[in-house]
C-alpha positions in Angstrom: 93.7 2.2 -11.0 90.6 1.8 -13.1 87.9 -1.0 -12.0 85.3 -1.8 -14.2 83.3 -2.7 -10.8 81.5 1.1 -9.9 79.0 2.1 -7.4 75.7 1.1 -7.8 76.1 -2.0 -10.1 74.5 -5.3 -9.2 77.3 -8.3 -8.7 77.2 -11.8 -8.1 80.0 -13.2 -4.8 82.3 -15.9 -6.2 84.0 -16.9 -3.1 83.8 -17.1 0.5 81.0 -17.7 2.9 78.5 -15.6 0.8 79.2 -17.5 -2.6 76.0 -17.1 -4.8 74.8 -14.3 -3.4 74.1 -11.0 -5.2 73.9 -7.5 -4.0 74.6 -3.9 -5.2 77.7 -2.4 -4.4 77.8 0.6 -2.3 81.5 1.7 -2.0 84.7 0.5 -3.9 88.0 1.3 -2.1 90.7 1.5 -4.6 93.2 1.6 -2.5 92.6 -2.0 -0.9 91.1 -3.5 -4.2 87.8 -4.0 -2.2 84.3 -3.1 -2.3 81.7 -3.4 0.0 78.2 -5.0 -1.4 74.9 -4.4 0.7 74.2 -7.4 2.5 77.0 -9.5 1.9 79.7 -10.1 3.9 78.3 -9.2 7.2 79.7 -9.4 11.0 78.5 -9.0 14.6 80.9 -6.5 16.6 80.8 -5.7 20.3 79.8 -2.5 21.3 81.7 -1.2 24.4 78.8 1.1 26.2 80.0 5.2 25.7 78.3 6.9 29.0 77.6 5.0 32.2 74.5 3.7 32.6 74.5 2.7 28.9 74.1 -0.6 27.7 76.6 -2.4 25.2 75.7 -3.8 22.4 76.0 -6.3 19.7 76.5 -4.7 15.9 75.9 -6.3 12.8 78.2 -4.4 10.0 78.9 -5.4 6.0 82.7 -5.4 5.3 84.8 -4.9 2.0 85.3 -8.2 -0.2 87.7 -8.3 -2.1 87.2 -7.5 -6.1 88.5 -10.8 -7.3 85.6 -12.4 -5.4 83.0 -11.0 -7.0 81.6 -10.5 -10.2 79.3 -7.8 -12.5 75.6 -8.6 -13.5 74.7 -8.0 -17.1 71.4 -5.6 -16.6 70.2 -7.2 -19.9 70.8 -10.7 -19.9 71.1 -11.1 -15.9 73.7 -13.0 -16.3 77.3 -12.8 -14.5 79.8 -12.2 -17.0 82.9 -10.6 -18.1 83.5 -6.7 -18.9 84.9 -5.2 -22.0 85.4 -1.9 -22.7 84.8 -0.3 -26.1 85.1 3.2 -27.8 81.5 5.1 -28.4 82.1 8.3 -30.0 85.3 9.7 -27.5 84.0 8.3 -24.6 85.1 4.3 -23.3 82.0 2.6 -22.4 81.6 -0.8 -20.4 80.1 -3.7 -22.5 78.9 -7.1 -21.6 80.9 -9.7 -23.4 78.1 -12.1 -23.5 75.5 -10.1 -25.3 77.3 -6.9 -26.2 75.3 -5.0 -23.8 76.4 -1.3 -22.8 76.5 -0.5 -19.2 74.9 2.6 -17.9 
């Protein structure tokens, strides 16, 4: 599959409890059609201590959201909008469809 969501682009949550919320996306997983955003989506897990004597612990942790829920940042216009994809030269490049943009 081919997402037009990559690592390192800025994106805006649609749904959920972090709706509003923008962060930059630091891993996609293809696989589950997820990504997981810096920031976003985060959870407390307990830490079961590993040697005795050790402490456990309480873990905050950012999980995957799905890619439906979220959506790209125009670095021009910082705006939210909707990808197209157009040929320059023999390569397929990612342009905004609000102000014809082309994504780095």
């Amino acid at each position: 599959m081919n997402f037009k969501i990559k690592k390192g682009d800025k994106v805006k949550v649609l749904a959920g409890k972090d709706r509003g919320k923008t962060g930059v996306v630091e891993k996609v997983f293809v696989a589950e059609r997820k990504v997981k955003i810096e920031g976003i989506n985060k959870v407390k897990k307990h830490q079961k201590p590993q040697r005795s004597g050790e402490k456990g612990q309480l873990i905050s942790l950012s999980l995957p959201i799905d890619i439906s829920k979220v959506q790209l940042i125009c670095p021009k216009c910082s705006k939210p909008s909707r990808i197209g994809r157009v040929l320059d030269g023999d390569k397929k490049v990612r342009v905004c469809k609000k102000c014809q943009a082309k994504f780095e």
